[in-house]
Steps between C-alpha positions, in 0.01 A plus 500: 500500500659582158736157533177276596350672195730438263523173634152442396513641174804300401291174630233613300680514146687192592160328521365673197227667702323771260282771491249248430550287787479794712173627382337191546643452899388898549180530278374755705824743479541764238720296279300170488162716387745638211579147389188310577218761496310462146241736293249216556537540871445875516300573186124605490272308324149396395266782516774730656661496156459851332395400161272675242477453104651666236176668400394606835544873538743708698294572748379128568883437555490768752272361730660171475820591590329725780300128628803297432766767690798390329570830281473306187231274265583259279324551131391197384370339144193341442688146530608655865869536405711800620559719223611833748423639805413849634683668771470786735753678311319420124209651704727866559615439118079510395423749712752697327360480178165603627348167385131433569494190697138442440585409179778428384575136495819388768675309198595871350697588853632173617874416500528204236736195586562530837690340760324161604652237748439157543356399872813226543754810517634618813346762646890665550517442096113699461701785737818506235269546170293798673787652568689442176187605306421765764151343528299517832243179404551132289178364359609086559416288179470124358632354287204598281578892608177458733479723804553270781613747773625858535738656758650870589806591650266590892462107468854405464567804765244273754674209397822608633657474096592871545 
């Protein structure tokens, strides 16, 4: 077994056969969803995109992100752009403080310039910048910084990323 492998292999590199290749003759194995699986293919969108504005107060955000499920809202500006987003763990950071959530406004507890990802990515490259930025959730942008899509790390987990 070990010589018909490497017998294989060495075919393989003589023939220039890549990781590419690969994935696309085995989409459905582990390694072809890591190198053909995008954010667009995986990412939730429309109405399932947790989304409220930057005046909206805390406790609006709340029950969006409880609708939505994805432990996380994007706070948008009036022209719709993504200017932050709120996460479970902002949410422990307010409660904290002993904020009011009835009234103060979401824009005063949001975490500023986050992490946004375009939907042509792969999904495998959405995995890599949670973890780097030990993030749990990527709001998905345009090219305008418009909130086309949103995704967790449970969603890469059911995509067989992780």
């Amino acid at each position: 077994l070990v010589m018909g492998d490497a017998l294989a292999v060495s075919l393989l590199e003589a023939r220039g056969f890549t990781r590419d290749d690969f994935a696309l003759s085995h989409p459905g194995g582990s390694l072809g969803r890591r190198l053909l699986l995008r954010v667009s293919d995986i990412m939730h969108v429309g109405n399932d995109i947790p989304s409220v504005p930057e005046s909206a107060f805390i406790s609006h955000a709340l029950l969006e992100m409880t609708e939505k499920k994805l432990g996380m809202t994007a706070i948008v500006d009036a022209g719709n752009r993504v200017i932050g987003i709120f996460t479970d763990g902002d949410l422990r950071r307010t409660l904290a403080k002993n904020l009011d959530i009835q009234n103060t406004a979401i824009s005063a507890v949001m975490t500023p310039q986050c992490a946004v990802i375009s939907e042509d990515i792969l999904a495998a490259e959405a995995m890599q910048i949670m973890e780097q930025k030990k993030i749990n959730a990527l709001i998905v942008v345009d090219e305008q910084r418009l909130a086309i899509g949103a995704l967790n790390m449970h969603d890469l987990i059911r995509a067989g990323i992780v």
